[in-house]
mmJSON file of the N, C-alpha and C atoms, coordinates in Angstrom:
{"data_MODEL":{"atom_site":{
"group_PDB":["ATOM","ATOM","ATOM","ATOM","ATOM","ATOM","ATOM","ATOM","ATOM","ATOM","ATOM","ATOM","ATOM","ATOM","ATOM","ATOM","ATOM","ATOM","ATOM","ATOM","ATOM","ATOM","ATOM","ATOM","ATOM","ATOM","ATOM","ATOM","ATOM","ATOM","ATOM","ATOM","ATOM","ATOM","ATOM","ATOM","ATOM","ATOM","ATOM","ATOM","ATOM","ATOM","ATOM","ATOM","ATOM","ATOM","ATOM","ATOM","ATOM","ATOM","ATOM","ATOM","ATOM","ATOM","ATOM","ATOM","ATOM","ATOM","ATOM","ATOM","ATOM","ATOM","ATOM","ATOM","ATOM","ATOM","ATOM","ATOM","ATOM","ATOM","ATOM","ATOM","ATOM","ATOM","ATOM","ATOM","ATOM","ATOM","ATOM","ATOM","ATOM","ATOM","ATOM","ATOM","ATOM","ATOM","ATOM","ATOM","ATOM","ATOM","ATOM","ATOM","ATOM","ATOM","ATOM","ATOM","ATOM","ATOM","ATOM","ATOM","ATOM","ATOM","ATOM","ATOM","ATOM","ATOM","ATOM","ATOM","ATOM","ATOM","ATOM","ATOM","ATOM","ATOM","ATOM","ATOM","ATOM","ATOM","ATOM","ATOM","ATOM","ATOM","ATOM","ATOM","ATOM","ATOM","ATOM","ATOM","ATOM","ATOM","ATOM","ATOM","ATOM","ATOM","ATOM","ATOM","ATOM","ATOM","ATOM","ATOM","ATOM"],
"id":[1,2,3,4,5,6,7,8,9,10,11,12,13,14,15,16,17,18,19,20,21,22,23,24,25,26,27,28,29,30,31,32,33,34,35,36,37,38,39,40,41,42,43,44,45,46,47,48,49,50,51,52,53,54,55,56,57,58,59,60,61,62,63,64,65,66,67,68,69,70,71,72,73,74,75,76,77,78,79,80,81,82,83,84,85,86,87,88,89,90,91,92,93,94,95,96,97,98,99,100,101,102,103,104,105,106,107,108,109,110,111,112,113,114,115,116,117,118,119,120,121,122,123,124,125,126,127,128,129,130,131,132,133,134,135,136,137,138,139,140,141],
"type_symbol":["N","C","C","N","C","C","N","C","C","N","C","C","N","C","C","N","C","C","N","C","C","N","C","C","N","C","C","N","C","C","N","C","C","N","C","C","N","C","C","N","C","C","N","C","C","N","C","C","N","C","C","N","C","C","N","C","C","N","C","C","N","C","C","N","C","C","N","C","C","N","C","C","N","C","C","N","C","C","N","C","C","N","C","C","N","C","C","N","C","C","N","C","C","N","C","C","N","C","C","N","C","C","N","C","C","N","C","C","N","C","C","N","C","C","N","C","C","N","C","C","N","C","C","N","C","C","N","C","C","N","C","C","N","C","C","N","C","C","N","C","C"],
"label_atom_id":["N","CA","C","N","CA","C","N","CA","C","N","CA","C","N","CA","C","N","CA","C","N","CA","C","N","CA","C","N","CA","C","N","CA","C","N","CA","C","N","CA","C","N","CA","C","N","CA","C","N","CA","C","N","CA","C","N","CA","C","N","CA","C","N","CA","C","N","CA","C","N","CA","C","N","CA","C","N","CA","C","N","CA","C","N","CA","C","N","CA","C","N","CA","C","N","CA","C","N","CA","C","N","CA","C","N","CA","C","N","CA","C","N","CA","C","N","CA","C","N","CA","C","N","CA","C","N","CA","C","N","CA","C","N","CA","C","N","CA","C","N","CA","C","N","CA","C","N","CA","C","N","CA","C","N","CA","C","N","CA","C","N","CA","C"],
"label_alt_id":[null,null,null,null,null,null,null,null,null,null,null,null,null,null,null,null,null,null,null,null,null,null,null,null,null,null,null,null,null,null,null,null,null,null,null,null,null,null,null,null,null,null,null,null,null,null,null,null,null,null,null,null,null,null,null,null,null,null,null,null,null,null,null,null,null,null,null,null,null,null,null,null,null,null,null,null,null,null,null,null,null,null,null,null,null,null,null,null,null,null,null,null,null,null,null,null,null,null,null,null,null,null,null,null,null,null,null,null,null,null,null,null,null,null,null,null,null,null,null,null,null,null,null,null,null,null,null,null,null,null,null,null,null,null,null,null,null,null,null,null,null],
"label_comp_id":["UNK","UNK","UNK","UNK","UNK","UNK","UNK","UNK","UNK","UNK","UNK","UNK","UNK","UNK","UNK","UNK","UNK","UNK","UNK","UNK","UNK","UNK","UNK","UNK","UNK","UNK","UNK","UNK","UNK","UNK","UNK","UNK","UNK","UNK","UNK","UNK","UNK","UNK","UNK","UNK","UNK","UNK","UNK","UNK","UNK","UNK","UNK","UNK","UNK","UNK","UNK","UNK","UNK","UNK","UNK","UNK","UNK","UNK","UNK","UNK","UNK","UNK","UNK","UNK","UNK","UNK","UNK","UNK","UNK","UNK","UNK","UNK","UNK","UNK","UNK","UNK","UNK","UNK","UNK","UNK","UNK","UNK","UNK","UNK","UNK","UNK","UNK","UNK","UNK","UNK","UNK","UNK","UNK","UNK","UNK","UNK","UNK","UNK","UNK","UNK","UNK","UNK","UNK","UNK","UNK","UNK","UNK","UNK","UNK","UNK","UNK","UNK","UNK","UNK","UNK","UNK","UNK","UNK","UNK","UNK","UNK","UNK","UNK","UNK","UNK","UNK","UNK","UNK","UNK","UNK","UNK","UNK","UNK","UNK","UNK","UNK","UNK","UNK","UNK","UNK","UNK"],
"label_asym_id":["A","A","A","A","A","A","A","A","A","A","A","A","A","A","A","A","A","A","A","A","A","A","A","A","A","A","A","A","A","A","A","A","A","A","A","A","A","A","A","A","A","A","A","A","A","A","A","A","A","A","A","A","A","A","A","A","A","A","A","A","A","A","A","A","A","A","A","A","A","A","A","A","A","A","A","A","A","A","A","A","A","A","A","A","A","A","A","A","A","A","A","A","A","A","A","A","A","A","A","A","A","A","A","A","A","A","A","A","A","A","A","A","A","A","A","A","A","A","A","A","A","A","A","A","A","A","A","A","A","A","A","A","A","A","A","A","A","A","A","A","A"],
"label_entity_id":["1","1","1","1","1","1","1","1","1","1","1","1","1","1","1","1","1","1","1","1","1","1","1","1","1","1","1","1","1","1","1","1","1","1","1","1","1","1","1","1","1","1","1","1","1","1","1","1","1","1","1","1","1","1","1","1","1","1","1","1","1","1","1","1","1","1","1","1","1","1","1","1","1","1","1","1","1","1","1","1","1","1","1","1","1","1","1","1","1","1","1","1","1","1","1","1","1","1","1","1","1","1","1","1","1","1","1","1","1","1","1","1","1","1","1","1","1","1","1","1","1","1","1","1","1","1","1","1","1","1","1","1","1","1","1","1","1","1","1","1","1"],
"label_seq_id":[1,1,1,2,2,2,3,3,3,4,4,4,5,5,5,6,6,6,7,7,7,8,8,8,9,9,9,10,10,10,11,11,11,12,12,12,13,13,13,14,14,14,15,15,15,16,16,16,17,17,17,18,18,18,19,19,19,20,20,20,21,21,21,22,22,22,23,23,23,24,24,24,25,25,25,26,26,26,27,27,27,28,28,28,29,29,29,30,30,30,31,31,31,32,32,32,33,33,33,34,34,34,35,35,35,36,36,36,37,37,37,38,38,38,39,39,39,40,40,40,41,41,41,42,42,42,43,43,43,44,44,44,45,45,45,46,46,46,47,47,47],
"pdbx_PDB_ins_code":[null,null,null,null,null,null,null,null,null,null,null,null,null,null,null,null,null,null,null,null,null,null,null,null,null,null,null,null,null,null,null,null,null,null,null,null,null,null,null,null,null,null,null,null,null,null,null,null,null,null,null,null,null,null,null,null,null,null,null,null,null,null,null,null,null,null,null,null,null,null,null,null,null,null,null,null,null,null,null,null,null,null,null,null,null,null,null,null,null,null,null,null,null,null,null,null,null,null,null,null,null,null,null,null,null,null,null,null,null,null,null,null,null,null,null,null,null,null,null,null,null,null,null,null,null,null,null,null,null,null,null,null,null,null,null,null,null,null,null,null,null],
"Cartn_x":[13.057,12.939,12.185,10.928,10.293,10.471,10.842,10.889,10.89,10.165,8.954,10.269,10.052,11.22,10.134,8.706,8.287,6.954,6.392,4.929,5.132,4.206,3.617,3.741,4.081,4.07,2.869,2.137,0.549,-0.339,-0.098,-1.68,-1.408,0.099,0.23,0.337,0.43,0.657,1.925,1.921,3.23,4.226,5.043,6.416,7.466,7.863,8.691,9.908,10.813,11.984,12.22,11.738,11.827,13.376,13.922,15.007,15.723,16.24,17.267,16.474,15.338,14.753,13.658,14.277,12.763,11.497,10.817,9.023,8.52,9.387,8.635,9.48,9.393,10.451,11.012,12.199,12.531,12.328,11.739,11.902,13.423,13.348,14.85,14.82,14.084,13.692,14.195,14.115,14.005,13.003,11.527,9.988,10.749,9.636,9.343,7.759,7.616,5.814,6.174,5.024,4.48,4.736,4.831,5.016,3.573,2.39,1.649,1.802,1.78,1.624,2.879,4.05,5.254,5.125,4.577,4.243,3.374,2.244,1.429,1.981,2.912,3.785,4.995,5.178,6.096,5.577,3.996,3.412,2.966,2.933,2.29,3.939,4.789,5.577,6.648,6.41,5.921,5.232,4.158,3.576,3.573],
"Cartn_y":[-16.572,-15.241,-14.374,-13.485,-12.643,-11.529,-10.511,-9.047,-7.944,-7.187,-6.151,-4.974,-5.249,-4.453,-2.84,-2.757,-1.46,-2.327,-1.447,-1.398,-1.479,-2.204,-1.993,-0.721,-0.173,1.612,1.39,0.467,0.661,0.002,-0.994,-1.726,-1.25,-1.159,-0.314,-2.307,-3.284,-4.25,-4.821,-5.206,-5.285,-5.871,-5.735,-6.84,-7.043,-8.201,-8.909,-9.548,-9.737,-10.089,-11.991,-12.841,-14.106,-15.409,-15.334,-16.082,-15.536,-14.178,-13.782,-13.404,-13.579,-13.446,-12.431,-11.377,-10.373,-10.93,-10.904,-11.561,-10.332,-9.937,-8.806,-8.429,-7.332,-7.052,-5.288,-4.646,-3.761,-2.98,-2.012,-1.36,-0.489,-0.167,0.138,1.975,1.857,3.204,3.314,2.328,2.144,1.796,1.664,1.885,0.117,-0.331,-1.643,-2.235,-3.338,-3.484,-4.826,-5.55,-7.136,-7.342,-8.586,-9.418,-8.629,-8.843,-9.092,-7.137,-6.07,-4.937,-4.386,-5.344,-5.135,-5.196,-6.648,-7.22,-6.282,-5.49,-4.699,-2.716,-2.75,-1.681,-1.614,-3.189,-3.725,-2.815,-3.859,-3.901,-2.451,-1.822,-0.062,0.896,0.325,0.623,0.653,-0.515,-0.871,-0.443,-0.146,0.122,1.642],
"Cartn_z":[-6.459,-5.909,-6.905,-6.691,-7.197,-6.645,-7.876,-7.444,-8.411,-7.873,-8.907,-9.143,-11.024,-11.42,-11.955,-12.195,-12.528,-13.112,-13.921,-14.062,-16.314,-16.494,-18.103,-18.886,-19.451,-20.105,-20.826,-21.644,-21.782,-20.856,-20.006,-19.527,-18.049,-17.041,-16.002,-15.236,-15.844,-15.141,-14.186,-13.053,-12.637,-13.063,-13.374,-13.999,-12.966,-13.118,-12.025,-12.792,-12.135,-12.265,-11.208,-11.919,-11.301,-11.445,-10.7,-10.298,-11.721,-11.771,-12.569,-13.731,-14.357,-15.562,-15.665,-16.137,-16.111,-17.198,-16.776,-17.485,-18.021,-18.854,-19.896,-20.875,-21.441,-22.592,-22.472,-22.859,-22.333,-24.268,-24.039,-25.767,-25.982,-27.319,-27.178,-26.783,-26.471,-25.665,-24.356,-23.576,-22.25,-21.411,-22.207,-21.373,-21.325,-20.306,-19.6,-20.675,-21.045,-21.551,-20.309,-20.552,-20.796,-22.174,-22.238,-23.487,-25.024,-24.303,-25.301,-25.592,-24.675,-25.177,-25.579,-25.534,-26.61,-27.911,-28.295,-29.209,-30.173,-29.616,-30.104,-30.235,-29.761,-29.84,-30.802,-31.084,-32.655,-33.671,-33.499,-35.013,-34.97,-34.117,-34.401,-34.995,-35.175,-34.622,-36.276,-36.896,-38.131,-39.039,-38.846,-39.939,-40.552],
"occupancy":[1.0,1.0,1.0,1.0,1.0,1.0,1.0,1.0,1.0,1.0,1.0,1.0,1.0,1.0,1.0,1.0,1.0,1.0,1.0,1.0,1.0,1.0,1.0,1.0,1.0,1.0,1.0,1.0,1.0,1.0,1.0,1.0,1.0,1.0,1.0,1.0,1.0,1.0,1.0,1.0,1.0,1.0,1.0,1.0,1.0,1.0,1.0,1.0,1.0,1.0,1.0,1.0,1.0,1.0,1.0,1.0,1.0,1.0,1.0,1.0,1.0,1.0,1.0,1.0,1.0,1.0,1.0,1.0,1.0,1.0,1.0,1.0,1.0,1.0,1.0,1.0,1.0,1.0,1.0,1.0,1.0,1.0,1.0,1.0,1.0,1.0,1.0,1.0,1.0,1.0,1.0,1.0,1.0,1.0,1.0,1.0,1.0,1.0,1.0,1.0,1.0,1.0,1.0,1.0,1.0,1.0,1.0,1.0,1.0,1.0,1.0,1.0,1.0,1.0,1.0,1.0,1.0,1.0,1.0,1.0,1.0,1.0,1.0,1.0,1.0,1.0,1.0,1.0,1.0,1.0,1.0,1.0,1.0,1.0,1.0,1.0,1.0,1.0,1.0,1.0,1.0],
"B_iso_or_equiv":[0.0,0.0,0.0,0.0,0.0,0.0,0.0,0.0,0.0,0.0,0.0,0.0,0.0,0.0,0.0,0.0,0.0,0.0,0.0,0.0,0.0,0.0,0.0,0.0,0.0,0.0,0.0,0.0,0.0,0.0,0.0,0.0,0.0,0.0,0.0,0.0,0.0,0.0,0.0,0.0,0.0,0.0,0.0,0.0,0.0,0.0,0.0,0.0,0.0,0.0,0.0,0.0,0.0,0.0,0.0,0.0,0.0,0.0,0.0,0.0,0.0,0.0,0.0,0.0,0.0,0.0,0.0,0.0,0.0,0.0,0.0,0.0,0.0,0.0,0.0,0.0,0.0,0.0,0.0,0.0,0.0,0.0,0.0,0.0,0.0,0.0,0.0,0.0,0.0,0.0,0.0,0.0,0.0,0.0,0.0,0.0,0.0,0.0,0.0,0.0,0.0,0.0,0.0,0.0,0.0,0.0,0.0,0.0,0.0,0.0,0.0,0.0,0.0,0.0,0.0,0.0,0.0,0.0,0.0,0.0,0.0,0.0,0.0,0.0,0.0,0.0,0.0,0.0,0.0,0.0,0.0,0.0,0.0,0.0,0.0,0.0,0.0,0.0,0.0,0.0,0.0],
"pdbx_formal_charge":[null,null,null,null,null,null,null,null,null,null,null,null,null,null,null,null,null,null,null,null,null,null,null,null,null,null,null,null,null,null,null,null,null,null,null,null,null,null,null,null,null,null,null,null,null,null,null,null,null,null,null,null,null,null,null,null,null,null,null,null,null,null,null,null,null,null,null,null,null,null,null,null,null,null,null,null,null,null,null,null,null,null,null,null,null,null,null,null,null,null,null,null,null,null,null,null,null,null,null,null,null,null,null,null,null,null,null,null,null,null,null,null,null,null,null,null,null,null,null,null,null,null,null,null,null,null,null,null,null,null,null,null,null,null,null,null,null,null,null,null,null],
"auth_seq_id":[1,1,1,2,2,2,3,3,3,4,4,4,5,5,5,6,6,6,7,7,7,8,8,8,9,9,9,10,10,10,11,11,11,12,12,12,13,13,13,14,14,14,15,15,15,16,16,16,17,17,17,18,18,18,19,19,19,20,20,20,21,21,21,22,22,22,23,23,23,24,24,24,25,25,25,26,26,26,27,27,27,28,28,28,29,29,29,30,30,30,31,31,31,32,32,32,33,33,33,34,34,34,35,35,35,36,36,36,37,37,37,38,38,38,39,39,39,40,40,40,41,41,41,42,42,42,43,43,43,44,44,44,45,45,45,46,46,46,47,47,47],
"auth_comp_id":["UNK","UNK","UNK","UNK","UNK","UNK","UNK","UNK","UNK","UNK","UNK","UNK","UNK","UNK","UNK","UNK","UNK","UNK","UNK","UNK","UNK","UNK","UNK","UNK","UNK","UNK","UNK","UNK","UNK","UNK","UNK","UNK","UNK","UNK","UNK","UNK","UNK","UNK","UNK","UNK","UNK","UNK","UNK","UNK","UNK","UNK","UNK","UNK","UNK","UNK","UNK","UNK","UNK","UNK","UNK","UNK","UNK","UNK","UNK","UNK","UNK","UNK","UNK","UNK","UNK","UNK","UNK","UNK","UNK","UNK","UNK","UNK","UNK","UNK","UNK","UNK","UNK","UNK","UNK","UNK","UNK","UNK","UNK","UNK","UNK","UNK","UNK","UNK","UNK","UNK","UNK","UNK","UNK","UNK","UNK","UNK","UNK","UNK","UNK","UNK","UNK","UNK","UNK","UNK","UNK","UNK","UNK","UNK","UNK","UNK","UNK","UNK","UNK","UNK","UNK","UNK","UNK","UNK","UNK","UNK","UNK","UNK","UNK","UNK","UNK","UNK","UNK","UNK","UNK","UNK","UNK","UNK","UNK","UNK","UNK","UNK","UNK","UNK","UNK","UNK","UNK"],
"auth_asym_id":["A","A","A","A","A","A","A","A","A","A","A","A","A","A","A","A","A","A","A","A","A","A","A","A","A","A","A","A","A","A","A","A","A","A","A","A","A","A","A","A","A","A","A","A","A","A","A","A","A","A","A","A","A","A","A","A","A","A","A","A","A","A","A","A","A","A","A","A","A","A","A","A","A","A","A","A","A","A","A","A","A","A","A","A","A","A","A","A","A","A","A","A","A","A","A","A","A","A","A","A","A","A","A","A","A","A","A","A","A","A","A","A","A","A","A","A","A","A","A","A","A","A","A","A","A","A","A","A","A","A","A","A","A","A","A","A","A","A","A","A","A"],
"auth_atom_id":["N","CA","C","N","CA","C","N","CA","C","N","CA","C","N","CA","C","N","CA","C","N","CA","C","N","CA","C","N","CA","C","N","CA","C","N","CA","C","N","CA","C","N","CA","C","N","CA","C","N","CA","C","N","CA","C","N","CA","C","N","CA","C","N","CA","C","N","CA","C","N","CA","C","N","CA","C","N","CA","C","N","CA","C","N","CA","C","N","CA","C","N","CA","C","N","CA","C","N","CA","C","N","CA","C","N","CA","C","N","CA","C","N","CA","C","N","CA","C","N","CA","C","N","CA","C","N","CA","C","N","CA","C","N","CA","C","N","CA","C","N","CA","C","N","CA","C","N","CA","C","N","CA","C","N","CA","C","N","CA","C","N","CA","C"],
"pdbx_PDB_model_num":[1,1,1,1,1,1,1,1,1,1,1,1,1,1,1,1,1,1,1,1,1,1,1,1,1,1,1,1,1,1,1,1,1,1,1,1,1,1,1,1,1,1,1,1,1,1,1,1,1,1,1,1,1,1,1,1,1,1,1,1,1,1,1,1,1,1,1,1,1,1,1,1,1,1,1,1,1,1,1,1,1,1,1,1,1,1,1,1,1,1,1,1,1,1,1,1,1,1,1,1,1,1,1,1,1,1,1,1,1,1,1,1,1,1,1,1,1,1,1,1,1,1,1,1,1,1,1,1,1,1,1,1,1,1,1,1,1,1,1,1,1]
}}}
């Protein structure tokens, strides 16, 4: 089962929620990313 939990907070890509597993990462903010513009919101995030 696929189902669209909200949108990227930088690239605006859709994110989905597939058989129980959301396919993205949640910040401890609350925003929603994708994997790779999480990843790049770490390292800014960091330094």
């Amino acid at each position: 089962m696929k189902e669209h939990v909200g949108s990227c907070e930088s690239c605006k890509k859709d994110l989905f929620c597939m058989d129980g597993f959301f396919q993205g990462e949640i910040a401890p903010s609350g925003k929603l990313f994708c994997y790779s513009c999480y990843i790049e919101e770490k390292k800014e995030s960091n330094e």
